[in-house]
C-alpha positions in Angstrom: 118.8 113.3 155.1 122.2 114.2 156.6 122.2 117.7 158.7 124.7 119.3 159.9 124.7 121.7 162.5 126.5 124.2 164.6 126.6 127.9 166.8 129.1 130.3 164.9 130.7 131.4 168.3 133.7 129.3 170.5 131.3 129.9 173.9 130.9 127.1 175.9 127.4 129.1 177.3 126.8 130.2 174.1 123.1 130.8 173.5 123.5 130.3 170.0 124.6 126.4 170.6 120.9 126.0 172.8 119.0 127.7 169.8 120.9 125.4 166.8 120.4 122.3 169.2 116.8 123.0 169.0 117.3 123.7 165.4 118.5 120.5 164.4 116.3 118.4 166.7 113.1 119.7 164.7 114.0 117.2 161.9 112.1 114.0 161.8 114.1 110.9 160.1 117.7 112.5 160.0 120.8 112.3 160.6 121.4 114.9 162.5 125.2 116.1 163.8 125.8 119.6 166.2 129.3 120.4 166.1 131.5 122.3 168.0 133.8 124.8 166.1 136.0 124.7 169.3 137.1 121.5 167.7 138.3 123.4 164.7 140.7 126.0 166.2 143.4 126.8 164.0 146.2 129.7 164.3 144.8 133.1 163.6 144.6 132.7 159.4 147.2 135.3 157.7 148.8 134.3 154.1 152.2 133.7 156.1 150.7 131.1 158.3 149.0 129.4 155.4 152.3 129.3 154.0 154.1 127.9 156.7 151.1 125.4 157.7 149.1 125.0 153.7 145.9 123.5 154.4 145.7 122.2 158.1 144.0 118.7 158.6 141.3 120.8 160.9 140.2 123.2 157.6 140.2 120.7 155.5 138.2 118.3 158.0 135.5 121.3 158.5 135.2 121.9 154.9 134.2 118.0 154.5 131.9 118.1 156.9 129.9 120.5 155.1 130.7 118.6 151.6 129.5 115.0 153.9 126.0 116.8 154.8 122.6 117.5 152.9 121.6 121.0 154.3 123.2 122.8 157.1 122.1 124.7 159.6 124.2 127.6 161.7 123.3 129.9 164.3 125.4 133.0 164.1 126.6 134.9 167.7 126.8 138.9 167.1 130.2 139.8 168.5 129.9 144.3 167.9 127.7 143.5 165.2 129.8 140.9 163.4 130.8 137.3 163.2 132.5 135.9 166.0 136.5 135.3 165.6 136.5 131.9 166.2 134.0 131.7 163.1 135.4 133.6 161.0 138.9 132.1 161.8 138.4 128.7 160.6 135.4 130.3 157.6 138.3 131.7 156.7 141.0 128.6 156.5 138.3 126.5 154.5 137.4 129.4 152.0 141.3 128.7 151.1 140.6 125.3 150.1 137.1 126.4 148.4 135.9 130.1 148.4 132.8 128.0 147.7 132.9 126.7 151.9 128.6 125.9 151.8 129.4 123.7 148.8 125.8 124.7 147.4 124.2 123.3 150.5 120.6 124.6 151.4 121.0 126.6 154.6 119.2 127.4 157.9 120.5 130.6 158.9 119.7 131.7 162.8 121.0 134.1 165.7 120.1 135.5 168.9 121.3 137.9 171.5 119.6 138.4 175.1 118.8 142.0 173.8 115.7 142.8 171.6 118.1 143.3 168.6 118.5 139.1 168.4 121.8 139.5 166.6 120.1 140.8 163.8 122.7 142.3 161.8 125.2 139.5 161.7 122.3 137.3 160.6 121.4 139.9 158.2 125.8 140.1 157.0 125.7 136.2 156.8 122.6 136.0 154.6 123.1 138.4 152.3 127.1 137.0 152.0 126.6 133.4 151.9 125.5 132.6 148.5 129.0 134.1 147.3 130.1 131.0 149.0 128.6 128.7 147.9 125.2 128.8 150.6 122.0 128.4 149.2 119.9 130.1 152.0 116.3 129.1 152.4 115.0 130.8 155.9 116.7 133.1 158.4 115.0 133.6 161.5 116.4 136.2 164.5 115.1 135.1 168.0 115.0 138.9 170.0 115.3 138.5 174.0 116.8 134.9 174.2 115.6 134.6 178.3 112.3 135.8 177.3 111.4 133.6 174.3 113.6 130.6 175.1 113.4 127.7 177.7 116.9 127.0 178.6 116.3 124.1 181.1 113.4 122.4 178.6 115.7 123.9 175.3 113.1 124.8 173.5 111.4 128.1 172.2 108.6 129.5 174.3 107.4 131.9 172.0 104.3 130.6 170.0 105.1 132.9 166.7 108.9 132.9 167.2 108.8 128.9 167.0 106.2 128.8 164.1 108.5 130.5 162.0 111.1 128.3 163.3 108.8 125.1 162.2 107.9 126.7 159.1 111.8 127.1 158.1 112.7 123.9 158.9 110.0 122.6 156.8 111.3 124.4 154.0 115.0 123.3 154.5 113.6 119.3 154.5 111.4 120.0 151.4 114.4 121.8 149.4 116.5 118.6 150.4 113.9 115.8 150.2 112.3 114.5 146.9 109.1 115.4 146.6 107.1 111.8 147.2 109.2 111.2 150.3 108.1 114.2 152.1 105.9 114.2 155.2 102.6 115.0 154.8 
């Protein structure tokens, strides 16, 4: 089982990168990769820059990435209750290659924010929007109060419930990906 993972923001502290890390270490027996869309960046996407540059090597090598994987999992930062720009820059370059970007991958959608709101509406915009492209969504979770539910220097969740529904997600990502005989018990 290939995973492939990564925080929807460009910030080196991002919070979102700590909670996806955690994310994608919950998987038993996988190949799991965390990338950094800061190795993405392309020009600010406009139809004149696509027709000066057609599909840059860096859309088309993010758009693979999620072809090369199984399931993928993203954790969304809320920048004024949207996607961040550096997401949405290079979502946009590879949705001119595919509209389909998720490539009918399952999906682990995620986001937080230090406030109680835990980047709620983004993750709630990037849920409802990502089967027209291609995502086949099986869990979203919202983690409220990062600080207060998250252990930065042991990077895990703190919060009992918060991280049951975190195990019980990624158990239904590896089931929706996995045969059925080769499943954990």
């Amino acid at each position: 089982m290939k995973i492939l993972a990564f925080a929807a923001t460009s910030s080196s502290k991002s919070i979102n990168k700590q909670l996806v890390r955690y994310a994608a270490g919950q998987f038993e027996n996988a190949d799991t990769e965390v990338i950094d869309i800061n190795d993405y960046e392309l020009p600010i996407y406009s139809e004149d820059k696509e027709a000066e540059l057609g599909q840059p090597d860096l859309a088309k090598d993010f758009f693979e990435k999620i072809g090369d994987s199984d399931a993928v999992i993203i954790a969304f930062a809320e920048h004024n209750y949207s996607y961040a720009v550096a997401y949405k820059n290079i979502f946009d370059w590879a949705s001119r290659i595919n509209m389909k970007v998720y490539q009918n991958k399952p999906m682990l959608l995620l986001a937080t924010s230090p406030g109680p709101g835990g980047a709620a509406g983004v993750l709630a915009m990037a849920t409802e929007s990502a089967p027209h492209f291609g995502g086949d969504v099986k869990a979203s979770i919202s983690v409220p109060s990062f600080h207060d539910n998250f252990d930065s220097a042991l990077g895990l969740i703190t919060n009992a419930e918060i991280n049951a529904q975190l195990l019980s997600a990624v158990t239904a990502l590896r089931n929706s990906v996995l045969p059925e005989e080769t499943q954990p018990a």
